[in-house]
GUPA-305806 format. One record per atom (N, C-alpha, C): residue number from 1; atom name; x, y, z. Coordinates in steps of 0.001 Angstrom, whole numbers, always signed. Layout:
N
 num atome       X       Y       Z
 NUM    CA       X       Y       Z
...
% end
This chain:
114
 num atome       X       Y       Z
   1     N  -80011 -153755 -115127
   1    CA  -79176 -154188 -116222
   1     C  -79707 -155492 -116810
   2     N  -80077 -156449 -115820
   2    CA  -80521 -157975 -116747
   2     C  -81741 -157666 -117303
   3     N  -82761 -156518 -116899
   3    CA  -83822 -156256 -117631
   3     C  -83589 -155962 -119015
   4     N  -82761 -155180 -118988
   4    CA  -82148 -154288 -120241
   4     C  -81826 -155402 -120977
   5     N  -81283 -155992 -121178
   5    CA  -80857 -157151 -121359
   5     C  -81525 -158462 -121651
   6     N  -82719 -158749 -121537
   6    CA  -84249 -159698 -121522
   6     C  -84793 -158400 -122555
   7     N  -84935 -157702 -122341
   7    CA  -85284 -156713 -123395
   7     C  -84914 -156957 -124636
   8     N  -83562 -156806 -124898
   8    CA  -82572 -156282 -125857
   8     C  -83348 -158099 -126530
   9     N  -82997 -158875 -125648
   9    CA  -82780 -160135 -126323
   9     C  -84320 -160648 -127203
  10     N  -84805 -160328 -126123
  10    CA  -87061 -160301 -126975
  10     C  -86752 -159408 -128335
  11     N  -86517 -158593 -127873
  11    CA  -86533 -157556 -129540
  11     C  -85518 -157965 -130397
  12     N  -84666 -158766 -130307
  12    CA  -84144 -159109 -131563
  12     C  -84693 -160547 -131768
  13     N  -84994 -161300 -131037
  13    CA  -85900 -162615 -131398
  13     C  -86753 -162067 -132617
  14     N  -87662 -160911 -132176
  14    CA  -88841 -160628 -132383
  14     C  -88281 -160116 -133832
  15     N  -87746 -159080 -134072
  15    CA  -86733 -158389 -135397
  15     C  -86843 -159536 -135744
  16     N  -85822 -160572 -136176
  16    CA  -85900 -162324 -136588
  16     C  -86744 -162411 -137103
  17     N  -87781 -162702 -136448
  17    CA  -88732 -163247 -136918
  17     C  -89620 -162612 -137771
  18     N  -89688 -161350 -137301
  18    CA  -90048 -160935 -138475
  18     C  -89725 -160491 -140071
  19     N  -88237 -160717 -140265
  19    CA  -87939 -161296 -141474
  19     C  -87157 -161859 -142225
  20     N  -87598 -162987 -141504
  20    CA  -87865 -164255 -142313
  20     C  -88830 -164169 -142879
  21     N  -88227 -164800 -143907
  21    CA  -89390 -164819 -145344
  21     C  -90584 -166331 -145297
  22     N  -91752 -165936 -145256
  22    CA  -92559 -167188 -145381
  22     C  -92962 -167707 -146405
  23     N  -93229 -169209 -146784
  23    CA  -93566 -169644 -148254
  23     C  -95299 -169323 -148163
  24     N  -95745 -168925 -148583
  24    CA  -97118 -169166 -149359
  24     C  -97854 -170639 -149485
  25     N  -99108 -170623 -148440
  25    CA  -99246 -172212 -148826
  25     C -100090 -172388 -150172
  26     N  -99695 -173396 -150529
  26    CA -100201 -173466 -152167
  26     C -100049 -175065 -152122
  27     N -101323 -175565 -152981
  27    CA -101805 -176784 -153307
  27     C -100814 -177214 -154611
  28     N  -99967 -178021 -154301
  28    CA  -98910 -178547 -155016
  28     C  -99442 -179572 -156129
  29     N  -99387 -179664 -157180
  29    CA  -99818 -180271 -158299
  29     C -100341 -179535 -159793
  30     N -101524 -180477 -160165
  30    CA -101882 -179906 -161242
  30     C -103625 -179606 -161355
  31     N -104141 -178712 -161877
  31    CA -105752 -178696 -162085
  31     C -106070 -178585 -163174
  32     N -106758 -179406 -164001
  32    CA -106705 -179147 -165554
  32     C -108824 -179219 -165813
  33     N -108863 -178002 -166747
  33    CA -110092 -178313 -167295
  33     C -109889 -177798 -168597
  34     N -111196 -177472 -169169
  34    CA -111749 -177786 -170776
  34     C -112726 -176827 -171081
  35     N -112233 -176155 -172016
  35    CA -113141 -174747 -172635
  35     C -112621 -174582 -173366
  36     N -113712 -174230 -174592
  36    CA -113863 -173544 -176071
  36     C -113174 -172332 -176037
  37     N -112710 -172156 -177644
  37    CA -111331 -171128 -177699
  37     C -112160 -169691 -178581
  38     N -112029 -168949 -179171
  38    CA -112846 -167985 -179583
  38     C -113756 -168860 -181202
  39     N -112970 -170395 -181796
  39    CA -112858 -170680 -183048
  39     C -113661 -172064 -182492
  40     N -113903 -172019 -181341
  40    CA -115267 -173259 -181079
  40     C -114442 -174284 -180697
  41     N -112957 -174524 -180693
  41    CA -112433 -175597 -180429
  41     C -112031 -175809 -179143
  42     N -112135 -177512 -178895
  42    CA -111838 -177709 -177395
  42     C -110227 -177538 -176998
  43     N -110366 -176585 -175568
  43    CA -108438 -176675 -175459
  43     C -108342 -176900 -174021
  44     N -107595 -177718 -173475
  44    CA -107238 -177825 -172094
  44     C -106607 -176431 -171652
  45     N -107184 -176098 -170284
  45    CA -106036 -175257 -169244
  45     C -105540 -175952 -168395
  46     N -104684 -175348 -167753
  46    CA -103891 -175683 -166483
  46     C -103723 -174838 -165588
  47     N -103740 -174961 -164297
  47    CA -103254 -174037 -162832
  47     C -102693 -174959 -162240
  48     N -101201 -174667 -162201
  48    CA  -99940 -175531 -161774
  48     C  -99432 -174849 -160454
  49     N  -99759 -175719 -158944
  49    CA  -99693 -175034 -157774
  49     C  -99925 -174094 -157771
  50     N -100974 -174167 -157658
  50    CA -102338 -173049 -157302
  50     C -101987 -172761 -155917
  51     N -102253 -171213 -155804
  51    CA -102816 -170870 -154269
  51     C -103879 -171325 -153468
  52     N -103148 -171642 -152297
  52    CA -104348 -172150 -151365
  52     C -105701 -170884 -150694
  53     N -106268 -170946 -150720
  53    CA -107393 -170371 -150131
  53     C -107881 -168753 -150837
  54     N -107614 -169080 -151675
  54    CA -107646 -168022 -152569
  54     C -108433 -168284 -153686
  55     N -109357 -167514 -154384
  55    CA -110687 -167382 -155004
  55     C -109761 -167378 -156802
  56     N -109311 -168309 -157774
  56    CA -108869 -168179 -158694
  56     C -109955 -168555 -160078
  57     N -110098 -167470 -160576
  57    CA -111223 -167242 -162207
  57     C -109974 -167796 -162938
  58     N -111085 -168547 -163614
  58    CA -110576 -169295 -164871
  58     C -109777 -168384 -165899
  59     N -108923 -167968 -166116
  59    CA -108432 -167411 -166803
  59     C -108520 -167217 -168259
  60     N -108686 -168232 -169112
  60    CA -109107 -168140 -170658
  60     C -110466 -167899 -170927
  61     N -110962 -167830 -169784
  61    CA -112572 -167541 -170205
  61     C -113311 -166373 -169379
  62     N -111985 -165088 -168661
  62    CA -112448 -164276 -167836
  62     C -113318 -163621 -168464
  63     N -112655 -162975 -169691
  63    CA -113207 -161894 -170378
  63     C -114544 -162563 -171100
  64     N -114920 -163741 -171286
  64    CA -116031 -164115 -172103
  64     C -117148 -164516 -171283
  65     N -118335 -164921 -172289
  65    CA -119440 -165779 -171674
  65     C -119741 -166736 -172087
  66     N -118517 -167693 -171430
  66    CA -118880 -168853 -171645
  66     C -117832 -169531 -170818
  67     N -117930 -170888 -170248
  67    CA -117581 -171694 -168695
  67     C -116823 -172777 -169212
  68     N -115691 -172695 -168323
  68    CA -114905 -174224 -168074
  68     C -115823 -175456 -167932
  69     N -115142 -176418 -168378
  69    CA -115778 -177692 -168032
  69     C -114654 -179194 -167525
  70     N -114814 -180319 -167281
  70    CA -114501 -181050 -167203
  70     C -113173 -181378 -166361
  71     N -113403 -180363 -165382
  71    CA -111857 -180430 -164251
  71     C -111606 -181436 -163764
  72     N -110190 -181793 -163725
  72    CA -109481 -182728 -162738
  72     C -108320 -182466 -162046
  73     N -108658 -182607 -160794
  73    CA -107902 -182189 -159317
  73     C -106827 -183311 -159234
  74     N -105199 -182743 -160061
  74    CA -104252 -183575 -159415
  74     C -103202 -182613 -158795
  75     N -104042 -181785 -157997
  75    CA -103262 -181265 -156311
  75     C -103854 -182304 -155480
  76     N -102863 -181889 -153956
  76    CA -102742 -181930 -152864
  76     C -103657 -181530 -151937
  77     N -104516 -180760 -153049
  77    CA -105667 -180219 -151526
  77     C -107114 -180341 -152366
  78     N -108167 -180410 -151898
  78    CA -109634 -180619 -152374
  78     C -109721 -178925 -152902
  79     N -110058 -179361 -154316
  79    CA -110795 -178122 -155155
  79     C -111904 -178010 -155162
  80     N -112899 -176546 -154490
  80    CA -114077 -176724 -154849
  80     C -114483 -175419 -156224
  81     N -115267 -176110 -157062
  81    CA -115059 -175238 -158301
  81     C -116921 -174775 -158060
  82     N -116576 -173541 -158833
  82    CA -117710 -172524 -158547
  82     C -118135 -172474 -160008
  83     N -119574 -171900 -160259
  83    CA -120206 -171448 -161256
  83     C -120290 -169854 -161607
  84     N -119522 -169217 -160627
  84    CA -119301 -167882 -160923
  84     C -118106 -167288 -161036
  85     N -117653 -166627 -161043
  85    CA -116523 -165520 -161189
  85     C -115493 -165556 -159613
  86     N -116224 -165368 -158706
  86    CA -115513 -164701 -157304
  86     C -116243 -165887 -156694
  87     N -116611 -167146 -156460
  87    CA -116680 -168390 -155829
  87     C -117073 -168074 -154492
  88     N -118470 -167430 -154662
  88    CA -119376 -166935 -154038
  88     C -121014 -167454 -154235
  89     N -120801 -168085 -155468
  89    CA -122198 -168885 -155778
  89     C -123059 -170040 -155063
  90     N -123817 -170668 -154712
  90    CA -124498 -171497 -154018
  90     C -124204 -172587 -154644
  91     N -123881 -172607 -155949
  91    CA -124071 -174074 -156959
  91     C -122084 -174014 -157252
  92     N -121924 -174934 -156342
  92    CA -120415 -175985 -156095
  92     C -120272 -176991 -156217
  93     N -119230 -177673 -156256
  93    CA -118964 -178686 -156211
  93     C -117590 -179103 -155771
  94     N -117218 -180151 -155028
  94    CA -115974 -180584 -154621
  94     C -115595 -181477 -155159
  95     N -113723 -180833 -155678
  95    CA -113093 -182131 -156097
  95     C -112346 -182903 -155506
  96     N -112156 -184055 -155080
  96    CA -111226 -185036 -153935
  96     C -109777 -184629 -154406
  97     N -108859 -184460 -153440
  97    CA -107195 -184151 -154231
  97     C -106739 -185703 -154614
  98     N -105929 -185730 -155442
  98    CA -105109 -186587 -155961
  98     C -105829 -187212 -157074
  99     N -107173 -186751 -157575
  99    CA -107633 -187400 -158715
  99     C -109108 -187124 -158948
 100     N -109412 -186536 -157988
 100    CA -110730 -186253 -157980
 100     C -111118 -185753 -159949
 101     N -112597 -185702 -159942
 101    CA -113246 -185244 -161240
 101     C -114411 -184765 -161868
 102     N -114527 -184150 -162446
 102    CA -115868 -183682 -162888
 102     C -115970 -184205 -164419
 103     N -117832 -184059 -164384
 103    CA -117805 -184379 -166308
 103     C -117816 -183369 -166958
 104     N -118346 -183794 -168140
 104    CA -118098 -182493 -168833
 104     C -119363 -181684 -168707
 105     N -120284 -181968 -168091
 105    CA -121448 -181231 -167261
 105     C -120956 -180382 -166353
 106     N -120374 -180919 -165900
 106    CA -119808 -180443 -164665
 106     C -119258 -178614 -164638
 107     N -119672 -177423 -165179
 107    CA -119067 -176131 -165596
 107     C -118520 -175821 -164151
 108     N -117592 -174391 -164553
 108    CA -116883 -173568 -163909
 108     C -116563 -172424 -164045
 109     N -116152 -171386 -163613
 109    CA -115998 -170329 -163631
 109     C -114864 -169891 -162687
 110     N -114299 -170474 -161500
 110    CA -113655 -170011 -160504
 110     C -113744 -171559 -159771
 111     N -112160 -171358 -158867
 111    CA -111782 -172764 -158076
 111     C -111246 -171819 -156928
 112     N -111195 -172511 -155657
 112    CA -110608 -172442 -154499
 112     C -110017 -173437 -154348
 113     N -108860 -174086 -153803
 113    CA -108029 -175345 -152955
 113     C -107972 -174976 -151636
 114     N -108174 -176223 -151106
 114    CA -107982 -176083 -149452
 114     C -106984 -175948 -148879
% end
C-alpha cells in the first residue's frame, strides 16, 4: 500500500510538472540596424526581445540582395551578427549587450543572442 502510494505521489509531481507552462528565454531589449528600402532610402529595423539562441534573418531584406548594416545591441545578451542568411558563415562579429555596436561597414544578414 505505501508503495502504491510513493507511486501515486511521483506521478502526479511528475503530471505537474509537466504542465506548467515555461517562458521562452529571450534577450530582453532592443536590436536596431540600417538597410535600404526598395526606393534607395535609409530605414531603421528593430527586433524587440529577440529569441535567445535562435538563428533570426533580417527580415526587410530576406527576400532581397542586399544586407543590413550598422547594428546596435540594446539587449541583455551579446549579439553575434552573421553575413549570411542561417548564421552559419565564418565572417561574424560580436556585439557586447547593453550597447555594444557596429559601423556602417559593419553588414548583416542574420543575428543570434546569447
Amino acid at each position: 500500500m505505501r508503495a502504491r502510494s510513493v507511486f501515486l505521489a511521483v506521478t502526479g509531481v511528475l503530471a505537474l510538472l509537466l504542465t506548467i507552462p515555461t517562458t521562452a528565454s529571450a534577450a530582453e531589449g532592443e536590436f536596431s540596424y540600417r538597410y535600404y528600402d526598395e526606393h534607395e532610402e535609409i530605414q531603421v529595423g528593430y527586433l524587440i526581445d529577440p529569441p535567445s539562441g535562435v538563428c533570426i534573418e533580417i527580415p526587410e531584406i530576406a527576400d532581397w540582395d542586399v544586407d543590413a548594416f550598422h547594428p546596435r545591441n540594446f539587449t541583455d545578451s551579446t549579439a553575434v551578427v552573421f553575413m549570411d542568411d542561417d548564421c552559419s558563415s565564418d565572417a561574424f562579429f560580436s556585439l557586447r549587450p547593453h550597447g555594444g555596436r557596429g559601423s556602417d561597414r559593419l553588414v548583416l544578414r542574420s543575428v543570434i543572442f546569447s
